[in-house]
PDB file of N, CA, C and O in Angstrom:
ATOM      1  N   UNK A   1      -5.550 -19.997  -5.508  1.00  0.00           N
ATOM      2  CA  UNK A   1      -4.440 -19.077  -5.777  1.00  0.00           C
ATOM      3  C   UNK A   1      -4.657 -17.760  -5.031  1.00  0.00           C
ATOM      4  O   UNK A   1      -5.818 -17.377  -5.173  1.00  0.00           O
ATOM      5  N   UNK A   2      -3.976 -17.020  -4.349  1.00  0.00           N
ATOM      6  CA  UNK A   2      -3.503 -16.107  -3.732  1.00  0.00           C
ATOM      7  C   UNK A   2      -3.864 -14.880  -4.448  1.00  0.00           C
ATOM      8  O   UNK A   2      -3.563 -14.837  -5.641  1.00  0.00           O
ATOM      9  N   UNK A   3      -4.435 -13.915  -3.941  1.00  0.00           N
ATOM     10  CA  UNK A   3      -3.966 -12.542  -5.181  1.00  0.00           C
ATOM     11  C   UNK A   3      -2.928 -11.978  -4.685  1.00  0.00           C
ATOM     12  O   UNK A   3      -2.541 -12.215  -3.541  1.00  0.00           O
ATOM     13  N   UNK A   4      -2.379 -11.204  -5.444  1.00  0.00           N
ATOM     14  CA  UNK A   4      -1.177 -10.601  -5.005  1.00  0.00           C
ATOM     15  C   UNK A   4      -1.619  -9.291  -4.133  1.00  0.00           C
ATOM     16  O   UNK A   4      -2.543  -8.548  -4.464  1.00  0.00           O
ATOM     17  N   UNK A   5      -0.977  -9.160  -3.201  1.00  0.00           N
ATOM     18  CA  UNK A   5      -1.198  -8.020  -2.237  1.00  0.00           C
ATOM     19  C   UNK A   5      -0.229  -6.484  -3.245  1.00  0.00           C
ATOM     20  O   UNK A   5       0.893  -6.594  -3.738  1.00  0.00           O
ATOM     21  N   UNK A   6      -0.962  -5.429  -3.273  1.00  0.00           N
ATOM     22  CA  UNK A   6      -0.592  -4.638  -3.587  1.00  0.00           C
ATOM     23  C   UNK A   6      -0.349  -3.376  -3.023  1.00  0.00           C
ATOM     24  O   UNK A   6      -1.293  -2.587  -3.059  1.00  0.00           O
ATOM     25  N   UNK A   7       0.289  -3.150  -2.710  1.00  0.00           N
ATOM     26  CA  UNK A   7       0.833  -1.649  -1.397  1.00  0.00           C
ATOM     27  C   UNK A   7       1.452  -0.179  -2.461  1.00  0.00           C
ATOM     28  O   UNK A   7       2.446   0.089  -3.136  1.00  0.00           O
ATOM     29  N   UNK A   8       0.201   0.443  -2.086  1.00  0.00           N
ATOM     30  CA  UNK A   8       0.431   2.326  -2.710  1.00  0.00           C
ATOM     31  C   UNK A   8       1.388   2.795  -1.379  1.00  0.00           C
ATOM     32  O   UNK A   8       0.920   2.985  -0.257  1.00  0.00           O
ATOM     33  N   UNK A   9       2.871   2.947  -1.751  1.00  0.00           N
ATOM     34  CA  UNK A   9       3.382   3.868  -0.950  1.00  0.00           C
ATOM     35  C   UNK A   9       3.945   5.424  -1.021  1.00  0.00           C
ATOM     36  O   UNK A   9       3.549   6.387  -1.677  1.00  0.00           O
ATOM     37  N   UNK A  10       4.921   5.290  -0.174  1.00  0.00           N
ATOM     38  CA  UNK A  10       5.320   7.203  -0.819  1.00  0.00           C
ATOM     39  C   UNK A  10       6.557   7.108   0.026  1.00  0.00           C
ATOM     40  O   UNK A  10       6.430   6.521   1.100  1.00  0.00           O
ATOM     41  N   UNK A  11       7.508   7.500  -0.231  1.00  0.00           N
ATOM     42  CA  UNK A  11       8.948   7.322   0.275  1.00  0.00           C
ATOM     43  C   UNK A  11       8.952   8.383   1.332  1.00  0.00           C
ATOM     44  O   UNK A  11       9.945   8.040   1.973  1.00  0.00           O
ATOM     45  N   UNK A  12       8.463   9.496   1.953  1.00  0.00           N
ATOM     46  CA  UNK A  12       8.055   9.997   2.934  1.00  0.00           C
ATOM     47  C   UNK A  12       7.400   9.699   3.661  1.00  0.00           C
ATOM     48  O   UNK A  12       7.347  10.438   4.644  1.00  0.00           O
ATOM     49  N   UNK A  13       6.839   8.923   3.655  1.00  0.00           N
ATOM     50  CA  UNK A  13       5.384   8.125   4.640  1.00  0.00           C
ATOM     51  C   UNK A  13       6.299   6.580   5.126  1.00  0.00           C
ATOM     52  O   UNK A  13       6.677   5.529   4.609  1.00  0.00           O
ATOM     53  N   UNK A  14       6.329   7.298   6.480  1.00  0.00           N
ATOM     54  CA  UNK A  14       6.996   6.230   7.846  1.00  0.00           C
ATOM     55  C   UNK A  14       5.921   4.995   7.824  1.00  0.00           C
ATOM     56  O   UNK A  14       6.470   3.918   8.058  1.00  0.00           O
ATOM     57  N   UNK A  15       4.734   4.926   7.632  1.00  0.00           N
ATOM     58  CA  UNK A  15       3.756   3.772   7.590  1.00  0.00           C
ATOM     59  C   UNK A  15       4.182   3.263   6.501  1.00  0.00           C
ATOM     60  O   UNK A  15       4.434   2.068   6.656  1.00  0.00           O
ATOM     61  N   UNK A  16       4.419   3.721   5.236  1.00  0.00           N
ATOM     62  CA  UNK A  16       4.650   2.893   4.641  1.00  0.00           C
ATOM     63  C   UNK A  16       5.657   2.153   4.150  1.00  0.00           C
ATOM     64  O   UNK A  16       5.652   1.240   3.325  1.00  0.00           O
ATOM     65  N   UNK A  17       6.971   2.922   5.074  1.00  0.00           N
ATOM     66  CA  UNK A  17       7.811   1.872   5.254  1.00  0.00           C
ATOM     67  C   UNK A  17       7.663   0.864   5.940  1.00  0.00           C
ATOM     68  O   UNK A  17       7.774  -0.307   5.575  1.00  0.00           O
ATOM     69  N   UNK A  18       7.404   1.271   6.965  1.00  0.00           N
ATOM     70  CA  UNK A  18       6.915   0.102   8.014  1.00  0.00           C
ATOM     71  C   UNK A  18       5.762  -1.292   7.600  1.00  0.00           C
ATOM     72  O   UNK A  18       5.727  -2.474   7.944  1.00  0.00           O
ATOM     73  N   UNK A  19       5.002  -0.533   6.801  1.00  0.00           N
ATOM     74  CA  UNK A  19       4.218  -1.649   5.992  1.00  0.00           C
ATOM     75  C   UNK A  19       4.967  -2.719   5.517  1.00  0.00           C
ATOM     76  O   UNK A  19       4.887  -3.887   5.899  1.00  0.00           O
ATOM     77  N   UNK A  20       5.914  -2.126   4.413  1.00  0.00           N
ATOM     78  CA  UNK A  20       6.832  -2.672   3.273  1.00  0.00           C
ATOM     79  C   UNK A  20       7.918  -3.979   4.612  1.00  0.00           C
ATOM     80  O   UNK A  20       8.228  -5.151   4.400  1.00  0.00           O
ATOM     81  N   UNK A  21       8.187  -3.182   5.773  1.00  0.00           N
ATOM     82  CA  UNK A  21       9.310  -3.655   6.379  1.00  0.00           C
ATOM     83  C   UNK A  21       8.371  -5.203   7.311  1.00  0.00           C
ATOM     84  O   UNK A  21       8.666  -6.397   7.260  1.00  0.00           O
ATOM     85  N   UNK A  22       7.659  -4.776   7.785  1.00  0.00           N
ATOM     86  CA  UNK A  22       7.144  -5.877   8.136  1.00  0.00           C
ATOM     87  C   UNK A  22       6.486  -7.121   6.883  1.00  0.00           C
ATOM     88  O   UNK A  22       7.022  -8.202   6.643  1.00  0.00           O
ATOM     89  N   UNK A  23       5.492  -6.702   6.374  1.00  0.00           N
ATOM     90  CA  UNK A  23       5.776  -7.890   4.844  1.00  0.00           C
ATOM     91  C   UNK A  23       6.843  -8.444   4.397  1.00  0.00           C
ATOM     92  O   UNK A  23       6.980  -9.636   4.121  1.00  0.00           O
ATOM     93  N   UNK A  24       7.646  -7.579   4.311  1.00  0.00           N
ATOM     94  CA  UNK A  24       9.402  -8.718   3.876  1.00  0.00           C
ATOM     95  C   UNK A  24       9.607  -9.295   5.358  1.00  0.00           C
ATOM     96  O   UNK A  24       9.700 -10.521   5.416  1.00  0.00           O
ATOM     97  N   UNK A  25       9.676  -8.716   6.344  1.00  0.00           N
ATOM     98  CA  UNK A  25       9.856  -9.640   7.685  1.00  0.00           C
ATOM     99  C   UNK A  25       9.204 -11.134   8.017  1.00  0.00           C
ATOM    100  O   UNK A  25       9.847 -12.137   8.327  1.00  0.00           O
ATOM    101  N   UNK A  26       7.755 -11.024   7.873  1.00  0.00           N
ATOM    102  CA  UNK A  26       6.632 -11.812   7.598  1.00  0.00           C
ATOM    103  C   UNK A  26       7.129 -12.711   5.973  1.00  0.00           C
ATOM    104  O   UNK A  26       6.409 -13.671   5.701  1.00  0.00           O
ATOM    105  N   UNK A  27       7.729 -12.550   5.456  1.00  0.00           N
ATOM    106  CA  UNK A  27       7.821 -13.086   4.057  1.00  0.00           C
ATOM    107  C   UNK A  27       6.413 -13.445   3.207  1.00  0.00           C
ATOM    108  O   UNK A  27       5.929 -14.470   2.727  1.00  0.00           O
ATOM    109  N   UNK A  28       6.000 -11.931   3.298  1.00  0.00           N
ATOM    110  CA  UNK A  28       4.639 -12.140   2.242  1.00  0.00           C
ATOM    111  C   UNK A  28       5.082 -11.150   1.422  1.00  0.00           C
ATOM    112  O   UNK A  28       5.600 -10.083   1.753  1.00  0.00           O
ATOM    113  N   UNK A  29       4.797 -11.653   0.095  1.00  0.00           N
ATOM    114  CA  UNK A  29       5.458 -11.133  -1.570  1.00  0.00           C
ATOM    115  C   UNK A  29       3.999  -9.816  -1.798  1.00  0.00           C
ATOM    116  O   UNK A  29       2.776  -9.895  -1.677  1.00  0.00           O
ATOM    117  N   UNK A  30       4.778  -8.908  -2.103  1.00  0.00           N
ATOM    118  CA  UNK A  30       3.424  -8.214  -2.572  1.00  0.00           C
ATOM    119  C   UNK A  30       4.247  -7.277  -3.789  1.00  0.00           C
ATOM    120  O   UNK A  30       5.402  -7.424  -4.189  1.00  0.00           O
ATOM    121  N   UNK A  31       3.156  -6.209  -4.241  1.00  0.00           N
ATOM    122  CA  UNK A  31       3.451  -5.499  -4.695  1.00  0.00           C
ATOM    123  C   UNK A  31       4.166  -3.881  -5.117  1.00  0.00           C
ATOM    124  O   UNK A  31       4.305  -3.784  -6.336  1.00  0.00           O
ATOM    125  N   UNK A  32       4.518  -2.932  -4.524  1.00  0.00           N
ATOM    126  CA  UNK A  32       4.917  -1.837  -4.560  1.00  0.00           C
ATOM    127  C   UNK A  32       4.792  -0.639  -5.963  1.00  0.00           C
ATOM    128  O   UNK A  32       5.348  -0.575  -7.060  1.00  0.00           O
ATOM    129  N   UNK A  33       3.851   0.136  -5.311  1.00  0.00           N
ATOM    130  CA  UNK A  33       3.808   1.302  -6.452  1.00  0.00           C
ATOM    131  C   UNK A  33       4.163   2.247  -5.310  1.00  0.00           C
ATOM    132  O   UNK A  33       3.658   2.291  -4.188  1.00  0.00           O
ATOM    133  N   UNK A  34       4.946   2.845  -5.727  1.00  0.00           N
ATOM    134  CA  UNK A  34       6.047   4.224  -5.387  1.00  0.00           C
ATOM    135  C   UNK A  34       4.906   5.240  -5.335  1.00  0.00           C
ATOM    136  O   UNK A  34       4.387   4.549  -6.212  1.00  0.00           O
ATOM    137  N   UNK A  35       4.102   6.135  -5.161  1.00  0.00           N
ATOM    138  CA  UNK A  35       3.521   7.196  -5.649  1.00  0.00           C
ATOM    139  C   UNK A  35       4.370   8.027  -6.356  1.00  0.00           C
ATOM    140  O   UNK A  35       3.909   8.551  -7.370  1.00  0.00           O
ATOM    141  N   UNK A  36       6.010   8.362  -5.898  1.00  0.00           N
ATOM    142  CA  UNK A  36       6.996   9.391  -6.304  1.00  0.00           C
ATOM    143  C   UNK A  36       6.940   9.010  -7.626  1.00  0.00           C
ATOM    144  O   UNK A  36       6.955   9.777  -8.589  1.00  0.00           O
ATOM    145  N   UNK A  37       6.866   7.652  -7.656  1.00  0.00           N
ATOM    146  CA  UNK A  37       7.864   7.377  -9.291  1.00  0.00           C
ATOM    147  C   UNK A  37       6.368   7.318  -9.898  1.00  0.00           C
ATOM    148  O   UNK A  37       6.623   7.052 -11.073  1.00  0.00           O
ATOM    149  N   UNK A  38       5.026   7.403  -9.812  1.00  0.00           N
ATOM    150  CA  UNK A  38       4.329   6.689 -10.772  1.00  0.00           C
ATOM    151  C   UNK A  38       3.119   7.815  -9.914  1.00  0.00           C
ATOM    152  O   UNK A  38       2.342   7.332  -9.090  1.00  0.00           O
ATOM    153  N   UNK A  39       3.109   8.915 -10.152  1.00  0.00           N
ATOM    154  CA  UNK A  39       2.297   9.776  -9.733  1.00  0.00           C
ATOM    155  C   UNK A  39       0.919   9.453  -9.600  1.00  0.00           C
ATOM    156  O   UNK A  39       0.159   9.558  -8.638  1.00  0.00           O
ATOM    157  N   UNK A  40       0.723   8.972 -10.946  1.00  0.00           N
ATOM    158  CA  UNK A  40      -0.863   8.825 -12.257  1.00  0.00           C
ATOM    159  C   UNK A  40      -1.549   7.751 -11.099  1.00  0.00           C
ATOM    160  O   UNK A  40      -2.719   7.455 -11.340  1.00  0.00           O
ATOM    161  N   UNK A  41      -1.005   7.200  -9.992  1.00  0.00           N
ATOM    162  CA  UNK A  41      -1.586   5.999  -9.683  1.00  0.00           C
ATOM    163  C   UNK A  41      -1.990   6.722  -7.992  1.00  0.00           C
ATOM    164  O   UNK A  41      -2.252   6.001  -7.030  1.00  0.00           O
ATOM    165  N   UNK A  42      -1.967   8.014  -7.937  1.00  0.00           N
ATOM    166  CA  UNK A  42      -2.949   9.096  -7.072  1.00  0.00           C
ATOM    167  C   UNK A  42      -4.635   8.842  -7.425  1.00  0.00           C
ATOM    168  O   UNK A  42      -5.455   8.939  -6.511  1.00  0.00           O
ATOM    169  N   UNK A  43      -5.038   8.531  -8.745  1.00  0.00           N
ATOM    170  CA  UNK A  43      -6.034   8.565  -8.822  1.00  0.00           C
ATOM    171  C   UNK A  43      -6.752   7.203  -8.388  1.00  0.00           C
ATOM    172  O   UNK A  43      -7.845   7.136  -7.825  1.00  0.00           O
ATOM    173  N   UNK A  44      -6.022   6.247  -8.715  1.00  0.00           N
ATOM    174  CA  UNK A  44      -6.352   5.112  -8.336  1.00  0.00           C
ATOM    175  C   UNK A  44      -6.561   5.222  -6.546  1.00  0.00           C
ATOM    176  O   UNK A  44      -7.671   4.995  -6.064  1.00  0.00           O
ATOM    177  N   UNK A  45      -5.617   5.513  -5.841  1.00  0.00           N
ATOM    178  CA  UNK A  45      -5.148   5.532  -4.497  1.00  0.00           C
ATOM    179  C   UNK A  45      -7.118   6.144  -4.083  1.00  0.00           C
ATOM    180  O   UNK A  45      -8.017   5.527  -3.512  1.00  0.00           O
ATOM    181  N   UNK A  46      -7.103   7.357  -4.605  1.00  0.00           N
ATOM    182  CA  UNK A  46      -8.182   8.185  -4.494  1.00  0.00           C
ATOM    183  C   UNK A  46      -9.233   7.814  -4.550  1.00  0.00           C
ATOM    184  O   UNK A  46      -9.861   8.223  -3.573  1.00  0.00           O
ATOM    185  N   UNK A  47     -10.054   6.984  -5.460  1.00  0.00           N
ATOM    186  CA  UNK A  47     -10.810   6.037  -5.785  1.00  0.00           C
ATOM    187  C   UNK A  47     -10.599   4.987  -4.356  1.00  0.00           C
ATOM    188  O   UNK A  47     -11.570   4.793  -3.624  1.00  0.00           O
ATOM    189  N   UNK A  48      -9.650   4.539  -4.142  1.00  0.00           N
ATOM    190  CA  UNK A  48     -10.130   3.527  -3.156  1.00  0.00           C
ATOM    191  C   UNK A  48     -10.089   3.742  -1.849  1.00  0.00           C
ATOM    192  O   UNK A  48     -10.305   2.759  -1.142  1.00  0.00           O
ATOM    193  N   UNK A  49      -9.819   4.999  -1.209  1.00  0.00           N
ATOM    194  CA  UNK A  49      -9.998   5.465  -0.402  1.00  0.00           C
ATOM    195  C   UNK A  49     -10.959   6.579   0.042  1.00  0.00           C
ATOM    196  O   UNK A  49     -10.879   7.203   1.101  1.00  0.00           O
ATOM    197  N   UNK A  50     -11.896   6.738  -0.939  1.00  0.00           N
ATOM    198  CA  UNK A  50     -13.004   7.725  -0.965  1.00  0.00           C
ATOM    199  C   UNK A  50     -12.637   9.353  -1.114  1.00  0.00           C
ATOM    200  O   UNK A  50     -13.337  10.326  -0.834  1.00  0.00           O
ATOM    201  N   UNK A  51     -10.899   9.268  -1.811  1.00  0.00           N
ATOM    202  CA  UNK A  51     -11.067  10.762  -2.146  1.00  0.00           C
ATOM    203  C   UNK A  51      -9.672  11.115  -1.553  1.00  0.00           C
ATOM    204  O   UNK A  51      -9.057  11.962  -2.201  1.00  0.00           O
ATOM    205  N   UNK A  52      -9.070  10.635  -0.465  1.00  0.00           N
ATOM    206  CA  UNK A  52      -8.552  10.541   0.496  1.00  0.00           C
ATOM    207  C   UNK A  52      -6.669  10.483  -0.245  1.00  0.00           C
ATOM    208  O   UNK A  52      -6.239   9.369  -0.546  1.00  0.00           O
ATOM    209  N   UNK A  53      -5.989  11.404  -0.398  1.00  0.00           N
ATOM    210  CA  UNK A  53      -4.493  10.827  -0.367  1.00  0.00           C
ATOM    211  C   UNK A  53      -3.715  10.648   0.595  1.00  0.00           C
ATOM    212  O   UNK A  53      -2.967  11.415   1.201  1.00  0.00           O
ATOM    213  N   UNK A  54      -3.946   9.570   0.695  1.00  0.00           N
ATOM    214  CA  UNK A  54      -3.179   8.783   1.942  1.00  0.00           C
ATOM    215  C   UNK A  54      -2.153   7.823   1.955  1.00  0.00           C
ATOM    216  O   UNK A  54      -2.619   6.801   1.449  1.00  0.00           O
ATOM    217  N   UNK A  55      -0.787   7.626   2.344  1.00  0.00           N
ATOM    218  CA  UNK A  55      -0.368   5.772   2.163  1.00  0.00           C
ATOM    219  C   UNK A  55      -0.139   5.411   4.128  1.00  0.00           C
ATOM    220  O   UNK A  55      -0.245   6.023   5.191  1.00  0.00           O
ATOM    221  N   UNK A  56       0.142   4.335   3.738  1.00  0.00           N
ATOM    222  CA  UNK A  56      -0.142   3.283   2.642  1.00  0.00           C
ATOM    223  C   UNK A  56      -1.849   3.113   2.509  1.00  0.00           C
ATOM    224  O   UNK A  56      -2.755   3.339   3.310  1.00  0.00           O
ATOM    225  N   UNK A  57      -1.829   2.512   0.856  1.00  0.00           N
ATOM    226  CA  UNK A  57      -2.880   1.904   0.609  1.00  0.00           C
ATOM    227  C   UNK A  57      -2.875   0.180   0.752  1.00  0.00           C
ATOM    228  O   UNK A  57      -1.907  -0.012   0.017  1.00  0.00           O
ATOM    229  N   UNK A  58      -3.155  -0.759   1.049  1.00  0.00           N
ATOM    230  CA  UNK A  58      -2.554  -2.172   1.105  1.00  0.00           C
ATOM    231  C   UNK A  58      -3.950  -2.650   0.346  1.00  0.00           C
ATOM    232  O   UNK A  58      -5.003  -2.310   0.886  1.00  0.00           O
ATOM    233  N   UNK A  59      -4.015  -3.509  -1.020  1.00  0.00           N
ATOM    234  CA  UNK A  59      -5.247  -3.765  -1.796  1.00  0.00           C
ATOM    235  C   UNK A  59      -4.689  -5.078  -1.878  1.00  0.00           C
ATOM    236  O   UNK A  59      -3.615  -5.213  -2.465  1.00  0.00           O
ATOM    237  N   UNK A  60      -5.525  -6.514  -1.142  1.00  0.00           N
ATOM    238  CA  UNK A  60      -5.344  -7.980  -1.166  1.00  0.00           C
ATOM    239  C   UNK A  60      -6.858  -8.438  -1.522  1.00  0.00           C
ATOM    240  O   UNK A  60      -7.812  -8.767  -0.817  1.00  0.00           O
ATOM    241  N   UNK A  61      -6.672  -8.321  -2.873  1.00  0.00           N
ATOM    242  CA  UNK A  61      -8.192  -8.706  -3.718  1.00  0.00           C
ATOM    243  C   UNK A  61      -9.148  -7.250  -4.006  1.00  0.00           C
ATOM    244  O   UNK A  61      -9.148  -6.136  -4.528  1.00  0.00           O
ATOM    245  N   UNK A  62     -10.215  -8.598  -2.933  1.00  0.00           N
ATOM    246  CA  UNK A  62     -11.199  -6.843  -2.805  1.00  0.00           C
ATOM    247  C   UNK A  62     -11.213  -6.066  -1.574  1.00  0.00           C
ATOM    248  O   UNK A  62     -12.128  -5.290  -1.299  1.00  0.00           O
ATOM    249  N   UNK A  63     -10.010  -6.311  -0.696  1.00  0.00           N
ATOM    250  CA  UNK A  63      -9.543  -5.678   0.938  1.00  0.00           C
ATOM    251  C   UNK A  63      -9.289  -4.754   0.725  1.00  0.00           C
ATOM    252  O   UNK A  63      -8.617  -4.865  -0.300  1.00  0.00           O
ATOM    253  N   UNK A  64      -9.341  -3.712   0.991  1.00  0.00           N
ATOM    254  CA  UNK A  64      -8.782  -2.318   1.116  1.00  0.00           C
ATOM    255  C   UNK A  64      -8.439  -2.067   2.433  1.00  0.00           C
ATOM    256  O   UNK A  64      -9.336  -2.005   3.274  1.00  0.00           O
ATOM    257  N   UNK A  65      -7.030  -1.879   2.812  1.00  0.00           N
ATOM    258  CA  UNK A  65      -6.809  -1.450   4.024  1.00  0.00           C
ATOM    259  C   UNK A  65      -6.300   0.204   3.882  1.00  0.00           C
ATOM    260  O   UNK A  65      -5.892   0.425   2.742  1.00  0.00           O
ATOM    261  N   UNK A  66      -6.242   1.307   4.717  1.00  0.00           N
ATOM    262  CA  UNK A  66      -6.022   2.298   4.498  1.00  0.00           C
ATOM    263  C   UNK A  66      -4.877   2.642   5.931  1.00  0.00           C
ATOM    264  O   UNK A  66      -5.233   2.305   7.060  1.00  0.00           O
ATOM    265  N   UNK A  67      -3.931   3.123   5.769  1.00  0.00           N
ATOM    266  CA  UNK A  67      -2.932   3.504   6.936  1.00  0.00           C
ATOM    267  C   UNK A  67      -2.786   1.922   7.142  1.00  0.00           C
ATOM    268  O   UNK A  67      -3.440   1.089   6.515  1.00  0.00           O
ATOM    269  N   UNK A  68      -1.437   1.526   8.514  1.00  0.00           N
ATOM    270  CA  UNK A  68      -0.850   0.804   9.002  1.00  0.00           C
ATOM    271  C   UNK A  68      -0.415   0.629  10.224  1.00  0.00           C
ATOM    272  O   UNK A  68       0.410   1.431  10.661  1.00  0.00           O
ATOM    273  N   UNK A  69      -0.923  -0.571  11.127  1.00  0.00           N
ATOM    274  CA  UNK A  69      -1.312  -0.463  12.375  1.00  0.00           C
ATOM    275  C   UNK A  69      -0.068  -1.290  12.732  1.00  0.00           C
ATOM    276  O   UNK A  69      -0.097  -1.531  13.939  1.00  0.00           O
ATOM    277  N   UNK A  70       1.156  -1.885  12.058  1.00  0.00           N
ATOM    278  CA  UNK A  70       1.396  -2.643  12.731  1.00  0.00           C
ATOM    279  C   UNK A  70       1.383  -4.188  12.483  1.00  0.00           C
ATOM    280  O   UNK A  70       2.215  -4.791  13.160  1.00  0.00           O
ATOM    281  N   UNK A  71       0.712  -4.853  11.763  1.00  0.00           N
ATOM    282  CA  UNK A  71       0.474  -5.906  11.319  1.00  0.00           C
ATOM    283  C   UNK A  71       0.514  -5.972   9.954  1.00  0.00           C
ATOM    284  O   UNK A  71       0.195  -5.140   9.105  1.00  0.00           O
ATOM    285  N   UNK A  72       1.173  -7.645   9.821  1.00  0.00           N
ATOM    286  CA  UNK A  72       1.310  -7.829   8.679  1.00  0.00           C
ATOM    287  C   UNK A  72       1.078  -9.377   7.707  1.00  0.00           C
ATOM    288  O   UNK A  72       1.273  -9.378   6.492  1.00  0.00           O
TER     289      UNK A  72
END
């Protein structure tokens, strides 16, 4: 079974549209936390990026990807 891919974005952050836009392109199902709508999940973001508020965050298991290159 698959884990679900989970993507920290922020509705200002062009990567992480682009994240979001290529995954639905690609037709891989993931997850979406807003930072706007769900603030509290900064700390989480923070934690897995060593401190760092950044999006996108993209978390597929125990992967941590940080920013978006493009691939999906």
């Amino acid at each position: 079974m698959q884990d679900t891919i989970v993507i920290y974005t922020h509705p200002e952050c062009s990567f992480s549209s682009a994240a979001k836009n290529s995954f639905l392109q690609n037709d891989i199902s993931f997850r979406e936390i807003d930072l706007s709508i769900t603030p509290e999940a900064w700390e989480e973001v923070e934690r897995l990026t060593g401190g760092q508020r950044i999006t996108p965050v993209i978390l597929e298991g125990e992967l941590v990807t940080v920013g978006f290159h493009g691939e999906g």
